[in-house]
Every structure is written in structure tokens, then in C-alpha cells.
C-alpha positions as CSV (number, residue, x, y, z in Angstrom):
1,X,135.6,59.6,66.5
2,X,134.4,61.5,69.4
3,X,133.0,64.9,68.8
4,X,133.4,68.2,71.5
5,X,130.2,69.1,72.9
6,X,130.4,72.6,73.9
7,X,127.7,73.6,77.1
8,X,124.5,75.2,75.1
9,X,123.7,76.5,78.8
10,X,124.1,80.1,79.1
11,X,124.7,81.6,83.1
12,X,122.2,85.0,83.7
13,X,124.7,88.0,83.5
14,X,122.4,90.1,85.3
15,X,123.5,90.5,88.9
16,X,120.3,90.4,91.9
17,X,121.4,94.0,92.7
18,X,119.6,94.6,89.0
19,X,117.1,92.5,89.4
20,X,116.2,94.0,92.6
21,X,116.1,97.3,91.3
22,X,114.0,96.6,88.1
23,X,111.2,95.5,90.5
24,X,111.7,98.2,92.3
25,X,111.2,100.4,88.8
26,X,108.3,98.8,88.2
27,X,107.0,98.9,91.6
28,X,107.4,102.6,91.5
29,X,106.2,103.2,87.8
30,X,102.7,101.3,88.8
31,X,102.8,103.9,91.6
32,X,103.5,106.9,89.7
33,X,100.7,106.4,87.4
34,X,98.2,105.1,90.5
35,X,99.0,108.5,92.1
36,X,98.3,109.5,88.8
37,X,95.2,108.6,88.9
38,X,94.2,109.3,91.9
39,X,95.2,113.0,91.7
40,X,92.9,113.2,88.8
41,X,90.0,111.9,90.4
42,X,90.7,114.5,93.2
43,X,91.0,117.1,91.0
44,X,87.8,116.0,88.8
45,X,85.7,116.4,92.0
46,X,87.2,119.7,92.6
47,X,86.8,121.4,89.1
48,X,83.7,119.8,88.1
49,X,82.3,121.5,92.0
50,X,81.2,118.2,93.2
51,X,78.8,118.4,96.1
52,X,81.7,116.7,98.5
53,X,84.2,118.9,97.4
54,X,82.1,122.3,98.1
55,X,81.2,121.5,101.4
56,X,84.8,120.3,102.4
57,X,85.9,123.5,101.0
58,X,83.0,125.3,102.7
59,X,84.1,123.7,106.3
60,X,87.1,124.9,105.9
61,X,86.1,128.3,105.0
62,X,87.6,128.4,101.5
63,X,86.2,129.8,98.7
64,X,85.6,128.2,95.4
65,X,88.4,129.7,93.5
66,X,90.8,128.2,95.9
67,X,88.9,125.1,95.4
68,X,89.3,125.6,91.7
69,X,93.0,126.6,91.7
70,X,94.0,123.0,94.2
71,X,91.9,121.0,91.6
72,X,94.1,122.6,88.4
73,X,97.1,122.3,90.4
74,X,96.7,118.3,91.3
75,X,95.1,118.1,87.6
76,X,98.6,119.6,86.1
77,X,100.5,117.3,88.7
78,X,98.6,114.2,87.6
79,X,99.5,115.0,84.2
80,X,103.1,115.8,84.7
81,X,103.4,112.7,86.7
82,X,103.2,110.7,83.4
83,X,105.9,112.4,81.5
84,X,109.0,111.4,82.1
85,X,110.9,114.5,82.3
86,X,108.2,116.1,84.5
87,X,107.7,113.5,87.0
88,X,110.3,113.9,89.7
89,X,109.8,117.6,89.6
90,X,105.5,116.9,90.0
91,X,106.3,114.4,92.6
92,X,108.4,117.1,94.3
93,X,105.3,119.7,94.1
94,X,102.9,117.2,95.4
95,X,105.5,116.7,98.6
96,X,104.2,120.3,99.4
97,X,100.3,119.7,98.5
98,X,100.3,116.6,100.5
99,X,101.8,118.3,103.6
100,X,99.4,121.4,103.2
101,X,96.5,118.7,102.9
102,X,98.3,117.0,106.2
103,X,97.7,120.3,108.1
104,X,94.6,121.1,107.0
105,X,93.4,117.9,108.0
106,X,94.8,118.2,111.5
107,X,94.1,122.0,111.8
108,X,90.2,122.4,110.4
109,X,89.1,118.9,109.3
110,X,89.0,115.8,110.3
111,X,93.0,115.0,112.6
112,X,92.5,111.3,111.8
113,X,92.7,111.6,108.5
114,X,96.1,113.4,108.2
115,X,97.5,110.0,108.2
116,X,96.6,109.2,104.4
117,X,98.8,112.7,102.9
118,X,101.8,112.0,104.8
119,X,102.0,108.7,104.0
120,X,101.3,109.2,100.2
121,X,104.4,111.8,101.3
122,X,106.3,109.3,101.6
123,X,105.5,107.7,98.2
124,X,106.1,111.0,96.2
125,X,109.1,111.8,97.9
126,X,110.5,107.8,96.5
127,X,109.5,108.6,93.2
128,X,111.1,112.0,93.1
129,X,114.4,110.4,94.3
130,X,113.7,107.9,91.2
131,X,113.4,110.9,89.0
132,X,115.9,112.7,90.5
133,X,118.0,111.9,86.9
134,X,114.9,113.5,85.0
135,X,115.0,116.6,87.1
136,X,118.4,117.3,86.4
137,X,117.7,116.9,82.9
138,X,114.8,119.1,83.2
139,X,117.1,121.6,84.8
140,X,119.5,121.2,82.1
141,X,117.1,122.0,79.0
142,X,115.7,125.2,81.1
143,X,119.4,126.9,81.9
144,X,120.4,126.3,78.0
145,X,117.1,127.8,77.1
146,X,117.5,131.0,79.6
């Protein structure tokens, strides 16, 4: 007697549009927390009145409580970046810190390096469009708590 062998191969259900755009979660998750990380080490410099920070702040004519405040602000944003209902709404506020630092770099610094903000711009403003879901939930949980 001849027995029915039935395939034991299995086809991938997942479609290449999927697979495309877990890689591109991925890609933007190790992003998020590399901004992450960099934002804190900004910020460190700042609060802790590193030598470089004061005399960047000093060139500008800044004092140090604006120096203070920009270092708690990217500290927050670092933060917020790693929690996932924050981090569309931080990668929204860093879109205005990075084009202040832009400006400030073309205006009283140093014009060359205005390059770097706007094109970690460019980076915030794909990971608040990731978000975008996790702002509107954000939203959502402040309107029914108002």
C-alpha cells in the first residue's frame, strides 16, 4: 500500500512590504535610542558646566542658566525618547532644538557646523512620523484626563 505524503514545507506568510518595514522599525528604534544617547551626553556637558560647554555658551553670549535650562531640556528629551508614549512627541521637540542649534551655528558660531542639526532634523522628524500612533495616544490619555 502506498501511503499520502502531505508537503511538511511551510510557505513564509509574511509579505516583503512587512519585512521591509520591520527593518525599518528596527533601523529607527537603534536610532531613537542612539539619539538617545547622544542628547544625554550633550546635556551631561551642559549641567555638569563642562569647560567646552561654558565657553561655547560664553561665545555666544549666553548665560549659564540658559546653558543649564538647554542641558535639562535635551536631558528630559533623551529620556522621553525611550518611552514609548513619549517618543514621537520628544522627537517633535527636538525638531525645534535642532533648528535653534542650526541657527545658532550659522548666526554666532561656527556656519559649517549647522550641517550636523539639520540633518539629525531629519532623523527626528522620521521617528516622530513612526510615533506619530503614540502621540495620538498621548493626546488621547491627556483630553480624557482634562
Amino acid at each position: 500500500m502506498s501511503e499520502t505524503t502531505t508537503p511538511t514545507h511551510t510557505t513564509d506568510t509574511a509579505t516583503p512590504t512587512a519585512a521591509v518595514r520591520s527593518r525599518g522599525a528596527v533601523a529607527l528604534t537603534v536610532a531613537r535610542v542612539a539619539l538617545a544617547l547622544f542628547f544625554a551626553f550633550s546635556a551631561f556637558a551642559k549641567l555638569i558646566a563642562h569647560e567646552s560647554a561654558i565657553e561655547t555658551f560664553d561665545r555666544m553670549g549666553w548665560s549659564h542658566g540658559a546653558m543649564y535650562l538647554i542641558g535639562a531640556l535635551e536631558m528630559a528629551g533623551a529620556v522621553a525618547l525611550l518611552v514609548p508614549l513619549l517618543s514621537g512627541v520628544a522627537a517633535m521637540a527636538f525638531v525645534g532644538l535642532l533648528a535653534g542649534a542650526s541657527i545658532v551655528q550659522l548666526t554666532l558660531l561656527d556656519p559649517v557646523n549647522a550641517i550636523m542639526p539639520a540633518l539629525l532634523i531629519v532623523l527626528v522628524v522620521l521617528i516622530a512620523r513612526d510615533r506619530r500612533d503614540r502621540t495620538a495616544q498621548l493626546i488621547g490619555l491627556v483630553r480624557r484626563r482634562a
